[in-house]
N, CA, C and O atoms as CSV, one atom per row, in Angstrom:
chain,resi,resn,atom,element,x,y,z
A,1,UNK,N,N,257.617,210.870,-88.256
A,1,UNK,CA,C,257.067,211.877,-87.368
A,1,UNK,C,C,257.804,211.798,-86.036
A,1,UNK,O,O,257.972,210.672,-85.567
A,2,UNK,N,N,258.372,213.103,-85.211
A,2,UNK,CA,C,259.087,212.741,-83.821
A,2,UNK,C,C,258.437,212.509,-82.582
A,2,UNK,O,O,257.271,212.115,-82.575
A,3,UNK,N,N,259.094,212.720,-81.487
A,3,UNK,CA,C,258.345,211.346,-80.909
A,3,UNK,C,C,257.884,212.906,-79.928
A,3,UNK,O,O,257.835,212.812,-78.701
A,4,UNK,N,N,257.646,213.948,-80.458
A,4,UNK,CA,C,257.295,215.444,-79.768
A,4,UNK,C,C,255.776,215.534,-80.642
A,4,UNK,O,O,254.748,215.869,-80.054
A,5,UNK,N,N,255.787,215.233,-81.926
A,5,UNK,CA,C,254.796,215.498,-82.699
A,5,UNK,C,C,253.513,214.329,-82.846
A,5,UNK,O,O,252.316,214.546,-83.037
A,6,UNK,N,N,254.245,212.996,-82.679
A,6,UNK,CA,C,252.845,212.367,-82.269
A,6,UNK,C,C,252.361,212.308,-81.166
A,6,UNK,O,O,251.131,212.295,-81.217
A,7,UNK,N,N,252.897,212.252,-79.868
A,7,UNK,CA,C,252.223,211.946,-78.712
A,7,UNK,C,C,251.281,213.623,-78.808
A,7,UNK,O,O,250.151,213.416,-78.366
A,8,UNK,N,N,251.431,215.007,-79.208
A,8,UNK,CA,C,250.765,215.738,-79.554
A,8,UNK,C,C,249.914,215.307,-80.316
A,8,UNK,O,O,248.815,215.636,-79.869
A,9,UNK,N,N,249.805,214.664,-81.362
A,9,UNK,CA,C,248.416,214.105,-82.268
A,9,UNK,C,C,247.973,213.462,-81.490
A,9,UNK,O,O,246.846,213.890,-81.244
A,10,UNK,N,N,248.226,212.552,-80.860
A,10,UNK,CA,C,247.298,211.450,-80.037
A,10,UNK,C,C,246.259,212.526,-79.015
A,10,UNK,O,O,245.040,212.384,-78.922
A,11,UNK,N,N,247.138,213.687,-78.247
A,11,UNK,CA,C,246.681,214.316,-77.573
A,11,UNK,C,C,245.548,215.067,-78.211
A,11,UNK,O,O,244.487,214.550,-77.864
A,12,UNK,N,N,245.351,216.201,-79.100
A,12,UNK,CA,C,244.732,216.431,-79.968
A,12,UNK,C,C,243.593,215.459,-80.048
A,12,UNK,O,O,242.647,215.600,-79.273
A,13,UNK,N,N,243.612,214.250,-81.133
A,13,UNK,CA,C,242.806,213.610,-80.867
A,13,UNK,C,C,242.010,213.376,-79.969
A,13,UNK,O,O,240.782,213.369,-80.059
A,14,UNK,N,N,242.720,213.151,-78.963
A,14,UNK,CA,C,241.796,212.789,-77.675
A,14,UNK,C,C,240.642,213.966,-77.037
A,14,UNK,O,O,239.553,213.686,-76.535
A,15,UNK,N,N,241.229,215.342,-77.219
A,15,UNK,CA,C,240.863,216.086,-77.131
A,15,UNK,C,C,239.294,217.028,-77.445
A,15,UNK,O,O,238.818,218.000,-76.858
A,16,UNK,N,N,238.724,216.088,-78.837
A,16,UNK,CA,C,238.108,216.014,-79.237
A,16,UNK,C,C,236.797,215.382,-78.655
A,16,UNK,O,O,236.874,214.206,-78.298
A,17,UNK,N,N,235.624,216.024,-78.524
A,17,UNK,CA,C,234.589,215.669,-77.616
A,17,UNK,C,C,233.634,214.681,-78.675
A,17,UNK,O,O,233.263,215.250,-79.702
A,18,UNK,N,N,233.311,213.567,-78.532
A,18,UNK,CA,C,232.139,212.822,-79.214
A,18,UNK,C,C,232.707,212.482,-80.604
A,18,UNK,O,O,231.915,212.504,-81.546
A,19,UNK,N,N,234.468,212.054,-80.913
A,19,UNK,CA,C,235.137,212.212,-81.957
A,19,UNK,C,C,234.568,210.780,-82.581
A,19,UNK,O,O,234.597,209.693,-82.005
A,20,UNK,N,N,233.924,211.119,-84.202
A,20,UNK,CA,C,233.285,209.509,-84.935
A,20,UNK,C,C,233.480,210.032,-86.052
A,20,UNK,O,O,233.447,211.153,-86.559
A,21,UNK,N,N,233.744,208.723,-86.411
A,21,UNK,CA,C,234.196,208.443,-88.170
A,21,UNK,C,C,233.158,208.906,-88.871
A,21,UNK,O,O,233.353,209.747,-89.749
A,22,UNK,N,N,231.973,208.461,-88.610
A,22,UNK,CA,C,231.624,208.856,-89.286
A,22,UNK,C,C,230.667,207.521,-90.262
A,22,UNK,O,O,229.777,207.688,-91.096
A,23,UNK,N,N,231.262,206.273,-89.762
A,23,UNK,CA,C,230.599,205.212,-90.771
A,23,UNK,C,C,229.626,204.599,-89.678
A,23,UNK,O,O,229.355,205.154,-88.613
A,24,UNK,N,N,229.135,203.356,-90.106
A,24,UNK,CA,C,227.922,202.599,-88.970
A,24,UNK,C,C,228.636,201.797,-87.695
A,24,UNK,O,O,229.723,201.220,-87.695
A,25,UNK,N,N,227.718,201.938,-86.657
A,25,UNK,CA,C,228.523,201.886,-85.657
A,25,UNK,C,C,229.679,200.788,-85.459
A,25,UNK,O,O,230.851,200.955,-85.121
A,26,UNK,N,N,229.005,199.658,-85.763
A,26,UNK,CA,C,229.658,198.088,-85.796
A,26,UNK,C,C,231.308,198.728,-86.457
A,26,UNK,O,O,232.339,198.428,-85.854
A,27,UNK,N,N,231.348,199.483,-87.545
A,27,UNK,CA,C,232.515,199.797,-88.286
A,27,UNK,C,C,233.372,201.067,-88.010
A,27,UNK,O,O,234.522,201.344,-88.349
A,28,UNK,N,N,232.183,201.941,-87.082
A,28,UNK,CA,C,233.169,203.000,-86.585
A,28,UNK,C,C,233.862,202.293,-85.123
A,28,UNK,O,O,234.904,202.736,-84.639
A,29,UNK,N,N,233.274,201.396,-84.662
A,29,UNK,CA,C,234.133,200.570,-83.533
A,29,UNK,C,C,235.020,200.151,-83.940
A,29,UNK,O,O,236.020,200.476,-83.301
A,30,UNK,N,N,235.259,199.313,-85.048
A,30,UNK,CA,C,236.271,198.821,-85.407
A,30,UNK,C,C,237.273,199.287,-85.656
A,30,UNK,O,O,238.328,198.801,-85.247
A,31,UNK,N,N,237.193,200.574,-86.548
A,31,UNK,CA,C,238.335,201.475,-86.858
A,31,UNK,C,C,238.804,202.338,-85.745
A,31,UNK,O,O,239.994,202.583,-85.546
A,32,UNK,N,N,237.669,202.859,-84.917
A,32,UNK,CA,C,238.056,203.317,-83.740
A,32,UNK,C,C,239.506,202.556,-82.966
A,32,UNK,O,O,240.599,203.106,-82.829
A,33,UNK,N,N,239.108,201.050,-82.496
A,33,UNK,CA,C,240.153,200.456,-81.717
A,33,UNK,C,C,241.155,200.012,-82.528
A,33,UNK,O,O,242.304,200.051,-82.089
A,34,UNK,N,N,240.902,199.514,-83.848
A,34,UNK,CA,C,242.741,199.846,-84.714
A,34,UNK,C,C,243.391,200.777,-84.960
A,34,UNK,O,O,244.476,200.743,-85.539
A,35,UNK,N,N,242.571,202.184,-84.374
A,35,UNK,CA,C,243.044,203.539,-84.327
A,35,UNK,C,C,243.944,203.465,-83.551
A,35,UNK,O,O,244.958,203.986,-84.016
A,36,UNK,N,N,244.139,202.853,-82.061
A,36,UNK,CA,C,244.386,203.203,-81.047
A,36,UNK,C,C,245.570,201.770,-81.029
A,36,UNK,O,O,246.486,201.846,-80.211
A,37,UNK,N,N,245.517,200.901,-81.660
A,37,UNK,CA,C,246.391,199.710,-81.320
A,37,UNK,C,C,247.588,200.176,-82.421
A,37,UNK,O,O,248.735,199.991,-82.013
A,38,UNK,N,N,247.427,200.861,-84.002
A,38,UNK,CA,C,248.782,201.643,-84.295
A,38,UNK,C,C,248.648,202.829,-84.033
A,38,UNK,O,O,249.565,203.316,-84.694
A,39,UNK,N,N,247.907,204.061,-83.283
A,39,UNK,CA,C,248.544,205.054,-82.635
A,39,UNK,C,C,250.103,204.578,-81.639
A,39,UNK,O,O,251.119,205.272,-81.664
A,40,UNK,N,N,249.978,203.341,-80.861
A,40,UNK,CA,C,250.503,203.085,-80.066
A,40,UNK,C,C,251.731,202.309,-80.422
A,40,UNK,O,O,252.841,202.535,-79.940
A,41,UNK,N,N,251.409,201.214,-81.452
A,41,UNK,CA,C,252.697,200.730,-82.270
A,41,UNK,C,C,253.656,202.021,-82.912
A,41,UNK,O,O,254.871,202.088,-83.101
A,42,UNK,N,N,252.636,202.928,-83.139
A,42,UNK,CA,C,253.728,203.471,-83.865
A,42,UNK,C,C,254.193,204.593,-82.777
A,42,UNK,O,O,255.065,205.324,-83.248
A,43,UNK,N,N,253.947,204.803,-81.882
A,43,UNK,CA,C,254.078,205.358,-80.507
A,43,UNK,C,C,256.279,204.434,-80.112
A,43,UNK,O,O,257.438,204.842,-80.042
A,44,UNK,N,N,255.671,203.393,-80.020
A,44,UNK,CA,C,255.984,202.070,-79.098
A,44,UNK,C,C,257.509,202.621,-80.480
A,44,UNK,O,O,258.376,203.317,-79.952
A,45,UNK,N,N,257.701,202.361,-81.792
A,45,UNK,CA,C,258.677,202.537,-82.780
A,45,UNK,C,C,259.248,203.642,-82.713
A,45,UNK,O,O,260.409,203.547,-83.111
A,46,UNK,N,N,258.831,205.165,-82.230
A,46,UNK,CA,C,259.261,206.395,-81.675
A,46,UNK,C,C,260.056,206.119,-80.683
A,46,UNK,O,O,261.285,206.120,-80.759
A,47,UNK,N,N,259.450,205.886,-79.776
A,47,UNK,CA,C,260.334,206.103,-78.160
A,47,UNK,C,C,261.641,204.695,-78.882
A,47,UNK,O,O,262.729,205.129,-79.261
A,48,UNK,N,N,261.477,203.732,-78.949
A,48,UNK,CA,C,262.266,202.603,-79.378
A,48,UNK,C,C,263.732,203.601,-80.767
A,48,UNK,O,O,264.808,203.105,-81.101
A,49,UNK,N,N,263.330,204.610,-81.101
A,49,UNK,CA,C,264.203,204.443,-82.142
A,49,UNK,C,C,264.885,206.072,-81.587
A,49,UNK,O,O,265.869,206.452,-82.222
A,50,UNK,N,N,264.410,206.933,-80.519
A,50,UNK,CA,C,265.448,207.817,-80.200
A,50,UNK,C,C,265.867,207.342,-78.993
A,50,UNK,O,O,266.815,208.006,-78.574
A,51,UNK,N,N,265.510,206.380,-78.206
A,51,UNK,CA,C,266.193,205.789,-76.521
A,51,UNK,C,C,267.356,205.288,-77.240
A,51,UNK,O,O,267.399,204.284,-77.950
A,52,UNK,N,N,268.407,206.205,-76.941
A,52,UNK,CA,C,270.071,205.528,-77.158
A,52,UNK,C,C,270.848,204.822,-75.788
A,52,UNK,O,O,271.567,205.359,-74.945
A,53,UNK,N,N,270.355,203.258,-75.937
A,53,UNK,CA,C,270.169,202.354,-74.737
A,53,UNK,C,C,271.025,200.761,-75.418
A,53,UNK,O,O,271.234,200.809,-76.630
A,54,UNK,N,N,271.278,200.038,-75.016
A,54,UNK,CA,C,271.435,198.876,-75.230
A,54,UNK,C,C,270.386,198.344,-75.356
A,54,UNK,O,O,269.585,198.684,-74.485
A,55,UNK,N,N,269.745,197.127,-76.591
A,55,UNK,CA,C,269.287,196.692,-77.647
A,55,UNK,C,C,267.277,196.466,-75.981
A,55,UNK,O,O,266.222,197.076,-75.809
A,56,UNK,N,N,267.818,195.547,-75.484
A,56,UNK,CA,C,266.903,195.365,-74.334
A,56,UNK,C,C,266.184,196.092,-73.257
A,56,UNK,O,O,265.113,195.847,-72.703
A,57,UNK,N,N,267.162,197.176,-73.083
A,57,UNK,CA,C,266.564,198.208,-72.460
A,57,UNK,C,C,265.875,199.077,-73.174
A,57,UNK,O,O,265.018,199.692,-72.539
A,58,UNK,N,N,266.026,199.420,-74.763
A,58,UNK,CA,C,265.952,200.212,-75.546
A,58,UNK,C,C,264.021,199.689,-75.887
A,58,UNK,O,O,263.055,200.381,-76.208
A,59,UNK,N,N,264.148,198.308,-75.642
A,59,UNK,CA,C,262.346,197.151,-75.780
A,59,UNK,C,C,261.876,197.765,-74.511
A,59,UNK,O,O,260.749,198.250,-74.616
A,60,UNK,N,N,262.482,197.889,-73.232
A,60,UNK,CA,C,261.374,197.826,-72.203
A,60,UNK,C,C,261.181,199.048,-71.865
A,60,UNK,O,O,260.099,199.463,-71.448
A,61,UNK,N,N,262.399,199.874,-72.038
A,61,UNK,CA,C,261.713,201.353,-71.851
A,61,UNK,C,C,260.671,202.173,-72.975
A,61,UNK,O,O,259.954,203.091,-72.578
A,62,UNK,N,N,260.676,201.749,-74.365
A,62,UNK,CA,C,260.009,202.024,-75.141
A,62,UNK,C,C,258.524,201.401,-74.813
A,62,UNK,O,O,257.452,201.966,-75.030
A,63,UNK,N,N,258.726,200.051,-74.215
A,63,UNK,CA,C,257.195,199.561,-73.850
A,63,UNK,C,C,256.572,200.583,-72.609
A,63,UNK,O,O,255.458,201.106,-72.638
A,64,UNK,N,N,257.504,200.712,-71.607
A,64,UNK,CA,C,257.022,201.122,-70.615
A,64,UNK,C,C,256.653,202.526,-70.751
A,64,UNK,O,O,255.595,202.652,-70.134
A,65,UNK,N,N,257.053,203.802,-71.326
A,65,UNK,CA,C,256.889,204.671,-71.563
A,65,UNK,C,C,255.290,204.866,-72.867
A,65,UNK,O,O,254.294,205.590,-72.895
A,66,UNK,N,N,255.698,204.067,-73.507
A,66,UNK,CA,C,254.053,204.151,-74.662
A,66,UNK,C,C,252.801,203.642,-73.687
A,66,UNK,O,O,251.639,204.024,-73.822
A,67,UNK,N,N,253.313,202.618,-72.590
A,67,UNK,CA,C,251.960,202.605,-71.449
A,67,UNK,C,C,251.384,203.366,-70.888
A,67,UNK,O,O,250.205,203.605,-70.631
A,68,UNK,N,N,252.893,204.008,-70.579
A,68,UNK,CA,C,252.303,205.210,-69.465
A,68,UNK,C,C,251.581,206.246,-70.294
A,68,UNK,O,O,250.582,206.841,-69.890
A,69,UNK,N,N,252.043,206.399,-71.272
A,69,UNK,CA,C,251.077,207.770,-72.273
A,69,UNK,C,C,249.861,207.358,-72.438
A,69,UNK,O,O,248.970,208.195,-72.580
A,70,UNK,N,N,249.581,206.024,-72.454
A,70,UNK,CA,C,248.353,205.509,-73.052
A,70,UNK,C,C,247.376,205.325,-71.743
A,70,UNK,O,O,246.148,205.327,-71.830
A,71,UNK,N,N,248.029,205.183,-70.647
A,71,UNK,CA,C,247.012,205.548,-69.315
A,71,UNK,C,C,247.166,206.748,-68.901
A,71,UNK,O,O,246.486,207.087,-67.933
A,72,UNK,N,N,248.318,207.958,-69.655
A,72,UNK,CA,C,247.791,208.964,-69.122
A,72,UNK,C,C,246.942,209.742,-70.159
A,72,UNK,O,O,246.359,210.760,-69.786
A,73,UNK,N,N,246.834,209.288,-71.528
A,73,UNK,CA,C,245.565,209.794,-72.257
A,73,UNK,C,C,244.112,209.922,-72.238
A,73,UNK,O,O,243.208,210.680,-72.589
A,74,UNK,N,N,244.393,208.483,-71.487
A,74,UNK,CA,C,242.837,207.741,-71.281
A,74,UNK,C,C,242.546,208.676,-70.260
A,74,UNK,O,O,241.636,209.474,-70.487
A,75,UNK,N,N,243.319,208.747,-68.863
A,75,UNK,CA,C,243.278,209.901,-67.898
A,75,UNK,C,C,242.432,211.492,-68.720
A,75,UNK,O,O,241.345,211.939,-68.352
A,76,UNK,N,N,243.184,212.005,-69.709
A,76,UNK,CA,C,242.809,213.247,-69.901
A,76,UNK,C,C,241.598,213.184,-70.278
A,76,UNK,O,O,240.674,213.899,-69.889
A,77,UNK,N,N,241.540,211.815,-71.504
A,77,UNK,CA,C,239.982,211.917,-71.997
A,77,UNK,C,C,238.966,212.359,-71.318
A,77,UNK,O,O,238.113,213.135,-71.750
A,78,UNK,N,N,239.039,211.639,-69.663
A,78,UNK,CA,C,237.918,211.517,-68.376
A,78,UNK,C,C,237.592,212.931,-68.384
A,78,UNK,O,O,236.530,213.292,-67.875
A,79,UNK,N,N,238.335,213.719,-68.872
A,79,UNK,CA,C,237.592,215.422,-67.992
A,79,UNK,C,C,236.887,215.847,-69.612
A,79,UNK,O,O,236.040,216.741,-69.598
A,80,UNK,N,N,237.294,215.118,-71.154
A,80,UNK,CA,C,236.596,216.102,-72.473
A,80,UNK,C,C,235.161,215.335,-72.581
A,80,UNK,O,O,234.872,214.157,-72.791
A,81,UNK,N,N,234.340,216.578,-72.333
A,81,UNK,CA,C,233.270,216.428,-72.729
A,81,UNK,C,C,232.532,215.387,-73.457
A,81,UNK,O,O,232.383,215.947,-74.543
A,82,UNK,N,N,232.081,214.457,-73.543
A,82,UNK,CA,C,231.022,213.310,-74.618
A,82,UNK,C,C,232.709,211.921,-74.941
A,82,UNK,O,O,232.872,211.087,-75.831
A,83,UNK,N,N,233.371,212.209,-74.044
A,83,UNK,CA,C,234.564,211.302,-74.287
A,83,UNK,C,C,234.755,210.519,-72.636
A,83,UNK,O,O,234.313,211.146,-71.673
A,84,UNK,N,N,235.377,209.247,-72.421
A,84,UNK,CA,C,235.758,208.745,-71.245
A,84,UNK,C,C,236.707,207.930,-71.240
A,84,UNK,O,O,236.841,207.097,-72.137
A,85,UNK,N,N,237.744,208.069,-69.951
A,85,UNK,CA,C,238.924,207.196,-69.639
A,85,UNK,C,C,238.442,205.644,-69.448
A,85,UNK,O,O,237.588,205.306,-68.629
A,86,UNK,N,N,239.043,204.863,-70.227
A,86,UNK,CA,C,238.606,203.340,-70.132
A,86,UNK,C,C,239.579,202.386,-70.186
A,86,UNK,O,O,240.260,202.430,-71.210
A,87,UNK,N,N,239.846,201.556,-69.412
A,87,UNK,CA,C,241.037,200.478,-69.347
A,87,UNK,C,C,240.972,199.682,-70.496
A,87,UNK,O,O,241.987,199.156,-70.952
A,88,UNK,N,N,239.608,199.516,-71.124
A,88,UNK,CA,C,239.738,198.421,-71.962
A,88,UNK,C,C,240.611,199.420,-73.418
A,88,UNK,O,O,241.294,198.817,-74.246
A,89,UNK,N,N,240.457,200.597,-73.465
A,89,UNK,CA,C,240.825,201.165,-74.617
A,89,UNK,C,C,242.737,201.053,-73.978
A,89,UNK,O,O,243.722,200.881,-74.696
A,90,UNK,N,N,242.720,201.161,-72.988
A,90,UNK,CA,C,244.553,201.038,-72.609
A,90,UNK,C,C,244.912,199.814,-73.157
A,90,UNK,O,O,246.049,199.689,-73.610
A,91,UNK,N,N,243.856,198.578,-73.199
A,91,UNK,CA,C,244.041,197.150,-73.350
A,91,UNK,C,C,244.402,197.186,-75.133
A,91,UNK,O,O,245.421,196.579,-75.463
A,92,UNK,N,N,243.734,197.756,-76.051
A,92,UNK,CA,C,243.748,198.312,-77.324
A,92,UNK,C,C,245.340,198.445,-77.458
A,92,UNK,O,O,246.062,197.660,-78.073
A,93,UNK,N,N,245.810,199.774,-76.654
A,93,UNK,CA,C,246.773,200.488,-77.368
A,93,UNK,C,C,247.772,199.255,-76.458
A,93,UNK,O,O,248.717,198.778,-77.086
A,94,UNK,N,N,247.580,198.856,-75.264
A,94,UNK,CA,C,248.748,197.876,-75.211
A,94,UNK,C,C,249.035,196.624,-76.405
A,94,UNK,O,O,249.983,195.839,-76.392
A,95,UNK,N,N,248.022,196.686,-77.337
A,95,UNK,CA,C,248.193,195.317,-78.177
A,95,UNK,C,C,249.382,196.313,-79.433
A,95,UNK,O,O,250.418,195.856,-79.917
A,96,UNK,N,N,248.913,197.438,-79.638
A,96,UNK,CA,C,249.402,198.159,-80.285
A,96,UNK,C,C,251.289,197.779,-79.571
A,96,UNK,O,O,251.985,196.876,-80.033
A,97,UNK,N,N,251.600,198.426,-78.779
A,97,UNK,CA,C,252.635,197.942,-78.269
A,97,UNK,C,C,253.322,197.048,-77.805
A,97,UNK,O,O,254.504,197.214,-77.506
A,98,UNK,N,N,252.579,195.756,-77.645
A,98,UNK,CA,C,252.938,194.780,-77.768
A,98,UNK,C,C,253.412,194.021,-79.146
A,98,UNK,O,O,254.330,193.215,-79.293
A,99,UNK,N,N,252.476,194.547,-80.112
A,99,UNK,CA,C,253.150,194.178,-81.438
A,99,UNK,C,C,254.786,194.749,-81.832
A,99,UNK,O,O,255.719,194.121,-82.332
A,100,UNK,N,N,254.717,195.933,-81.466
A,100,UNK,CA,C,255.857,196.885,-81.665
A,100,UNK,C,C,257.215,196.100,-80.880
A,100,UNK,O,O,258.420,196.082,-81.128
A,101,UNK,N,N,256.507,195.582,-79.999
A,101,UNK,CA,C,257.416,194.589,-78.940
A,101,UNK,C,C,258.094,193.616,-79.430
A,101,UNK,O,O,259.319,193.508,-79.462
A,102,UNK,N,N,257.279,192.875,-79.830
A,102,UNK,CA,C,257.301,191.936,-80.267
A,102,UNK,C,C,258.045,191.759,-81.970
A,102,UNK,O,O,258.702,190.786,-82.341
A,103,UNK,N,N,257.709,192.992,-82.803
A,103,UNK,CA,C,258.548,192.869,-83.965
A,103,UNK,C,C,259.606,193.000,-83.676
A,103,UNK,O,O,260.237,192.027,-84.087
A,104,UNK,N,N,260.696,194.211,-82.781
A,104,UNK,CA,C,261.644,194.623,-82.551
A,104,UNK,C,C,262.378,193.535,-81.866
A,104,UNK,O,O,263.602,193.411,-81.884
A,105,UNK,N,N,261.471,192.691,-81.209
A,105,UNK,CA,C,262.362,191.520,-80.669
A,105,UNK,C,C,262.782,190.077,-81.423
A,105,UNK,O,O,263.646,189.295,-81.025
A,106,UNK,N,N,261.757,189.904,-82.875
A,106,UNK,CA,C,262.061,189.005,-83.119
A,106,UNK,C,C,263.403,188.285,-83.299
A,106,UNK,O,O,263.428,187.099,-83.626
């Protein structure tokens, strides 16, 4: 998927007022925040695989750029209806990108 068409899904998503799985809560939490830790890995593998950069710059601008989307999502959430901007959900999608980090660097 390009890196035009997911940060649009994520958006979308977010977009969505009072958005639930649908299962019991304990388990729609759960899936909720592994939603958001590979939205962002696989966010973090986008920007990483069209930045035509040398091998290191190609890690930190891909990190730094999937952050910024992920605090400016949380941002948009704050204005949709039955939805809210929350650091701890940025904390989520940074693990998401930190993994992404972290594979690409091994």
């Amino acid at each position: 998927m390009s890196l035009i068409l997911w940060p649009a899904l994520i958006f979308y998503l977010s977009s969505i007022p009072e958005l639930k799985s649908g299962l019991p809560l304990f388990w729609d939490l759960i899936f909720r925040k592994l939603a958001h830790i590979t939205e962002y890995l696989i966010l973090f593998f986008l920007w990483f695989q069209v930045l035509d950069l040398p091998f290191k710059r190609r890690l930190v601008l891909a990190f730094i750029f999937s952050l910024l989307y992920a605090v400016s999502d949380e941002y948009h959430q704050s204005f949709i209806f039955g939805r809210e901007g929350c650091l701890r959900d940025v904390g989520f999608d940074s693990l998401g990108i930190l993994a992404g980090y972290f594979i690409m660097n091994k």
